[in-house]
MMTF fields as JSON, N, C-alpha, C and O atoms, coordinates in Angstrom:
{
  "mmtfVersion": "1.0.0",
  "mmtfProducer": "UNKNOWN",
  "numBonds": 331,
  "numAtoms": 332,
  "numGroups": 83,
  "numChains": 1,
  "numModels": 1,
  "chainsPerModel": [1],
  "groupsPerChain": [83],
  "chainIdList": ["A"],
  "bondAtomList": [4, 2, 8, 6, 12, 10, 16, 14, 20, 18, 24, 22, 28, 26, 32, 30, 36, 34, 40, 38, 44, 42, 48, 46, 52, 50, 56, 54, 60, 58, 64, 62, 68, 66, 72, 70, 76, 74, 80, 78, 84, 82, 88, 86, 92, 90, 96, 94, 100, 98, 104, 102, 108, 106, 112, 110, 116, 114, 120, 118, 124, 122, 128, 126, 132, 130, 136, 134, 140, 138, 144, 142, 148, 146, 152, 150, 156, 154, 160, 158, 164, 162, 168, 166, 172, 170, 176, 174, 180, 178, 184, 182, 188, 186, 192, 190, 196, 194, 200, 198, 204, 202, 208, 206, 212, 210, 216, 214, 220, 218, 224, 222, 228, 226, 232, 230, 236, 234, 240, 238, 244, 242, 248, 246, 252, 250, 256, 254, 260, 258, 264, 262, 268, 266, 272, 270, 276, 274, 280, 278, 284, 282, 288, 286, 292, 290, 296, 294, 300, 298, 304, 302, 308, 306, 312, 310, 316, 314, 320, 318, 324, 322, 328, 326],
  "bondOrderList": [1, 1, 1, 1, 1, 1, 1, 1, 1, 1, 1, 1, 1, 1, 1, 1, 1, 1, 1, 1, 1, 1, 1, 1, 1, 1, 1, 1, 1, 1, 1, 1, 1, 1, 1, 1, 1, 1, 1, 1, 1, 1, 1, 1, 1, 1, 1, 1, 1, 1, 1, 1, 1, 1, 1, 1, 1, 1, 1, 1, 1, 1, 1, 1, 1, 1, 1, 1, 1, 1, 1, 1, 1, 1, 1, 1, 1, 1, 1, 1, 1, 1],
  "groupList": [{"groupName": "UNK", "atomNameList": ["N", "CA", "C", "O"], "elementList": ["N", "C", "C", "O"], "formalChargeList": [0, 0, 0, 0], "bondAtomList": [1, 0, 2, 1, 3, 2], "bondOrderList": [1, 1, 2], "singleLetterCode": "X", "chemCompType": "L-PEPTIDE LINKING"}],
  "groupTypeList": [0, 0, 0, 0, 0, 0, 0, 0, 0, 0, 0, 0, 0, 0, 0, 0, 0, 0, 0, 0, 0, 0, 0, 0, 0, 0, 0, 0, 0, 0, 0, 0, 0, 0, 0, 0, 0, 0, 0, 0, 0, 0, 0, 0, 0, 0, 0, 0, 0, 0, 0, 0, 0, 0, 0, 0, 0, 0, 0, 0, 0, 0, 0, 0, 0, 0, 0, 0, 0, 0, 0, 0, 0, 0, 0, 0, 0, 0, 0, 0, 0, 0, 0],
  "groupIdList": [1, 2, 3, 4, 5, 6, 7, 8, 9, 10, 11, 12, 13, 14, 15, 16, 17, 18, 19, 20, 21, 22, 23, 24, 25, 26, 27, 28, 29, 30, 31, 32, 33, 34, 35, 36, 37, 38, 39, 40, 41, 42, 43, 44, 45, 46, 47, 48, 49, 50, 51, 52, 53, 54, 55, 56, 57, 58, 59, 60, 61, 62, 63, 64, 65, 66, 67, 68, 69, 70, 71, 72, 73, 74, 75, 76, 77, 78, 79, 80, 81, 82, 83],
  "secStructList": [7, 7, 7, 7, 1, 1, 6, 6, 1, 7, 7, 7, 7, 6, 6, 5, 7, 7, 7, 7, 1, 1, 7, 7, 1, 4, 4, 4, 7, 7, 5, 7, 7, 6, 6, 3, 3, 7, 7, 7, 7, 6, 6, 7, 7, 1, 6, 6, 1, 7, 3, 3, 7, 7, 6, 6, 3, 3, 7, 7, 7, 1, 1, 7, 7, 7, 4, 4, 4, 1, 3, 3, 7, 7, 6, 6, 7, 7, 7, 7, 1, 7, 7],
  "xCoordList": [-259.093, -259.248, -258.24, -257.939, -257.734, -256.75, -257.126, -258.206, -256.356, -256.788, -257.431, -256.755, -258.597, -259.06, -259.452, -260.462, -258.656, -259.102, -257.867, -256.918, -257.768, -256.427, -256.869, -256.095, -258.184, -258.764, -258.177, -258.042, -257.961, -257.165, -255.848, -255.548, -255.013, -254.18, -254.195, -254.425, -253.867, -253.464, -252.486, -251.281, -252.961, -251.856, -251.098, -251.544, -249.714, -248.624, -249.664, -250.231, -249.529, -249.441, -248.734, -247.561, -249.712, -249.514, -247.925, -247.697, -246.691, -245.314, -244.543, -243.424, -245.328, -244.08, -244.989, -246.172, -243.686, -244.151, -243.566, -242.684, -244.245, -243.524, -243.456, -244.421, -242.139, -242.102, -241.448, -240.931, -241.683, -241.751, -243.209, -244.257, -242.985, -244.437, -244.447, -243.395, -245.29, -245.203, -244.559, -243.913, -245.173, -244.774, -246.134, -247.329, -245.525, -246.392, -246.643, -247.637, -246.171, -245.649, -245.751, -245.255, -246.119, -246.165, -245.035, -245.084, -243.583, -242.351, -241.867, -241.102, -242.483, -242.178, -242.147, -241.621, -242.917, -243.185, -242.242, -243.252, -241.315, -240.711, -240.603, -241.25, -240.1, -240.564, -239.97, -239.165, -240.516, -239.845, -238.558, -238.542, -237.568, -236.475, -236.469, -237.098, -235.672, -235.965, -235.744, -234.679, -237.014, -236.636, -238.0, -238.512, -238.454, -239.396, -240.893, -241.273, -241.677, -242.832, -244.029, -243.894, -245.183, -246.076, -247.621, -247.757, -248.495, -249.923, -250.488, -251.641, -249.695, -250.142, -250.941, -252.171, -249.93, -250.708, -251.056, -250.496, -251.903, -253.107, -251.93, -251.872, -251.329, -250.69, -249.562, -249.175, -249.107, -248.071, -246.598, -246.186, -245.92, -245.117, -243.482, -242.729, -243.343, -242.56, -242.277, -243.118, -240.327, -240.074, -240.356, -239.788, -241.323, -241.697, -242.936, -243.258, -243.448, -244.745, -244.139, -244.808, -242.701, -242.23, -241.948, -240.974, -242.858, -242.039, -240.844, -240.261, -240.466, -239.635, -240.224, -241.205, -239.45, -239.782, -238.957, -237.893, -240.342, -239.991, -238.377, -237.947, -237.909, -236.716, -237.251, -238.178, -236.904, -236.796, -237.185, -237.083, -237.585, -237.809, -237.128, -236.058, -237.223, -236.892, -237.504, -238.064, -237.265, -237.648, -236.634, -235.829, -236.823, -236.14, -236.646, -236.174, -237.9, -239.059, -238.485, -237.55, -239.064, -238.601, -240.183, -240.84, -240.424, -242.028, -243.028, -243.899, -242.647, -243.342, -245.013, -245.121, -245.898, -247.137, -248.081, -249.057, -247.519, -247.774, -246.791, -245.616, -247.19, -246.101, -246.034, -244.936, -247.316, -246.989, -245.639, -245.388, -244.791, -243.442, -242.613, -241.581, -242.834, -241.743, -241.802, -242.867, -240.234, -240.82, -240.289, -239.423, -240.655, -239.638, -238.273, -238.073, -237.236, -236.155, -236.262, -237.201, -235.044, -235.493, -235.013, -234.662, -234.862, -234.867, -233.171, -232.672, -232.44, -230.933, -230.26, -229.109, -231.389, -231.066, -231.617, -232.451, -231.146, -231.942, -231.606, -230.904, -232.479, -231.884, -232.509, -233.635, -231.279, -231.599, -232.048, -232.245, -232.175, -232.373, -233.742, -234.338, -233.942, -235.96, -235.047, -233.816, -235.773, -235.991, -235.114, -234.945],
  "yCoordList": [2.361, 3.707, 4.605, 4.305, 5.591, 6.363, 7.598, 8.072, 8.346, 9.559, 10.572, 11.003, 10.78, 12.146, 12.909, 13.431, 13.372, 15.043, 15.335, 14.561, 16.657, 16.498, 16.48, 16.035, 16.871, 16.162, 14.318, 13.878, 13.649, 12.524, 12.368, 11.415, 13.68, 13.547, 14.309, 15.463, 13.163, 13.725, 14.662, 14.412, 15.59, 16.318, 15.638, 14.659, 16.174, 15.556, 16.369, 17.46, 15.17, 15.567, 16.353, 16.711, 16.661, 18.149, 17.512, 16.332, 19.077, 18.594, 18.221, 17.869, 18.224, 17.568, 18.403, 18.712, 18.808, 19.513, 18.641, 17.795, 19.005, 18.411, 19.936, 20.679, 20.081, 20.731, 20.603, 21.411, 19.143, 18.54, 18.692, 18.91, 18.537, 17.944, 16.512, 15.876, 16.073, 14.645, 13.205, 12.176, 13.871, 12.862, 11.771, 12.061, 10.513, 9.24, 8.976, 8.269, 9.257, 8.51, 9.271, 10.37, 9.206, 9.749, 10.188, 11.201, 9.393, 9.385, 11.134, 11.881, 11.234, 12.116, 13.928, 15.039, 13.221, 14.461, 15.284, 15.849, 15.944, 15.615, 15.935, 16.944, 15.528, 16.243, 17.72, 18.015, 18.591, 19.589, 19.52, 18.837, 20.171, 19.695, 19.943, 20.865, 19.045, 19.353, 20.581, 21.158, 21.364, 22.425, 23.163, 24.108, 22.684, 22.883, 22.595, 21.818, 22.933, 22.355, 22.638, 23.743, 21.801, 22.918, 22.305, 21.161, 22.921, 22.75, 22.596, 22.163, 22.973, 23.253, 22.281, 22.268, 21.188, 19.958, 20.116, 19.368, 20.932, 21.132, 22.064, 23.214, 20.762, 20.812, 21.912, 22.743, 21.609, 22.576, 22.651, 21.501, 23.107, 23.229, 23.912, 24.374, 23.808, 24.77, 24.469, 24.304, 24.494, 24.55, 25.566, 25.572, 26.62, 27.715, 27.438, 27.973, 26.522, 26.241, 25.899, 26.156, 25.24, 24.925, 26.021, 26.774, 25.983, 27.245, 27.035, 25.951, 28.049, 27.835, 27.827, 28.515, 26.726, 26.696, 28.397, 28.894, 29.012, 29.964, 29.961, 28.967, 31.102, 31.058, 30.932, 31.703, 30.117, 29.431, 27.958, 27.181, 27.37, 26.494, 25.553, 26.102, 24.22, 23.369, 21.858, 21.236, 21.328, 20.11, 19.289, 19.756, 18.107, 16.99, 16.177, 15.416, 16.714, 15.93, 16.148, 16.94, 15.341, 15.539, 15.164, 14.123, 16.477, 16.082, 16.229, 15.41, 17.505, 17.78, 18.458, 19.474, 18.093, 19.046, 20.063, 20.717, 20.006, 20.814, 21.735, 21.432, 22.557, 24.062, 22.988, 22.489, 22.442, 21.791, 20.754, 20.464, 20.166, 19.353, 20.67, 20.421, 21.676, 23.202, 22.592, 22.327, 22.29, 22.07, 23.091, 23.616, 23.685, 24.655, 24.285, 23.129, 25.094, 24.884, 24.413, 24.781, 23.408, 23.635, 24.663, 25.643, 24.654, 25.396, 25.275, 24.197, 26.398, 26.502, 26.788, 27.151, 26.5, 26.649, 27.711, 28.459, 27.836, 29.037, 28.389, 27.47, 29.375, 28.878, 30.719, 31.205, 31.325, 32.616, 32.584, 33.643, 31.388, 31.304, 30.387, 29.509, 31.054, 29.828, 28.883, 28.873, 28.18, 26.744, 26.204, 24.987],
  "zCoordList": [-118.243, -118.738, -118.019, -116.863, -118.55, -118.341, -117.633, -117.986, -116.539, -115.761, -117.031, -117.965, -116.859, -117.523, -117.225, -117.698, -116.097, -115.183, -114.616, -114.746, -113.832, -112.797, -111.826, -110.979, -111.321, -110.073, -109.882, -108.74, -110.786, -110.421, -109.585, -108.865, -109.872, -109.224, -107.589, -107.228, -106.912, -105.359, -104.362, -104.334, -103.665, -102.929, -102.013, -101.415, -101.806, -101.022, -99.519, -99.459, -98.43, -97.516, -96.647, -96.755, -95.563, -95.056, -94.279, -94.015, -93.965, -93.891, -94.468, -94.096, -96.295, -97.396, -98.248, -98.111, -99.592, -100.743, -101.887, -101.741, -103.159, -104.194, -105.48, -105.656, -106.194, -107.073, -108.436, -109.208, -108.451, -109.878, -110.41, -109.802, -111.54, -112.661, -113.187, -113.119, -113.589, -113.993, -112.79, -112.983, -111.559, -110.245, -110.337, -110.407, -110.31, -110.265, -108.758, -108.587, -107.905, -106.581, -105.55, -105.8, -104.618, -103.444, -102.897, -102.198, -103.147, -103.041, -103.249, -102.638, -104.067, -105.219, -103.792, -103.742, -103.116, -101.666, -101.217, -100.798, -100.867, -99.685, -98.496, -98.215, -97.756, -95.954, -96.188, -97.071, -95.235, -94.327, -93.465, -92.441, -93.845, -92.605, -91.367, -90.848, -90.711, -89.377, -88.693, -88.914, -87.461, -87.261, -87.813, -87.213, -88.869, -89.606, -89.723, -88.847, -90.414, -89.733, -90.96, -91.486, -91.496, -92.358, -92.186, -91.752, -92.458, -92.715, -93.77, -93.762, -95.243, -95.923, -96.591, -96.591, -97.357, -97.735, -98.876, -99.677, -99.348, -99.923, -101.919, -102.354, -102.395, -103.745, -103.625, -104.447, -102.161, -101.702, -102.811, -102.657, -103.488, -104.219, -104.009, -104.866, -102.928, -102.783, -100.921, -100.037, -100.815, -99.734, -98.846, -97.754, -99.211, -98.187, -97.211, -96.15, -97.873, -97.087, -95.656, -94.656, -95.534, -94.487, -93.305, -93.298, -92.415, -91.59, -90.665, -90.66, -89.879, -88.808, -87.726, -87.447, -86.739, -85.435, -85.021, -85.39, -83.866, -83.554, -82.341, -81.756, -82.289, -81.286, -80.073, -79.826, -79.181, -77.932, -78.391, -77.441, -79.521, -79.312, -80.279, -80.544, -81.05, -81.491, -81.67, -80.767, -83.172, -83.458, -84.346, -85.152, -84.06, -84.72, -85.885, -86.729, -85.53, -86.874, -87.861, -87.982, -88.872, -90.459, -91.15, -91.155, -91.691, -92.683, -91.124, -90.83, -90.221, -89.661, -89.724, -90.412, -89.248, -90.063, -89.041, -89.407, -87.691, -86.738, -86.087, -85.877, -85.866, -84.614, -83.746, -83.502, -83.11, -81.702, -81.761, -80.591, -82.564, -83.214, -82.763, -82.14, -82.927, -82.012, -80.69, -80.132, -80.015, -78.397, -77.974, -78.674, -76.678, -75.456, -75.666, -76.039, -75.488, -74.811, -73.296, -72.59, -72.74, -71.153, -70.52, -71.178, -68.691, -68.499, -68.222, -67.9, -68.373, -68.373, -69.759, -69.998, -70.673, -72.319, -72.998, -72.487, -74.27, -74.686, -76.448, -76.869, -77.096, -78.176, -78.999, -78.892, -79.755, -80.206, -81.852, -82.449, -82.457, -83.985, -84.324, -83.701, -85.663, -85.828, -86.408, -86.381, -86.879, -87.336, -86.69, -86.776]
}
């Protein structure tokens, strides 16, 4: 039997959005870039859900889904721009 609701279909996890229609695949997600970070999860659509790591800090993650992926700068460094 064939999906007959859209409750069938699943949200991209939290740190990846999708903003196609008609996605079969999980694939279909994609991360946050690095620098970036999101919570949203929840049939997120759109690269805004992604935030920026605030200034002083920085990440390398890709399809990050926590601030805590923001690390410190050390000490001798600085960094003046988000994400």
């Amino acid at each position: 039997m064939g999906a007959s609701a859209e409750s069938t279909c699943e949200d991209c996890l939290e740190g990846t959005y999708n903003d196609q229609t008609g996605s079969t695949s999980i694939a279909a997600c994609v991360d946050c870039s690095i620098g970036r970070y999101s919570t949203a999860g929840q049939a997120a659509t759109s690269s805004s859900v992604c935030l920026e790591c605030a200034e002083g800090k920085w990440s390398d993650s890709v399809g990050a889904s926590a601030e805590s992926t923001c690390e410190d700068c050390l000490e001798g460094t600085y960094n003046d721009q988000t994400g």
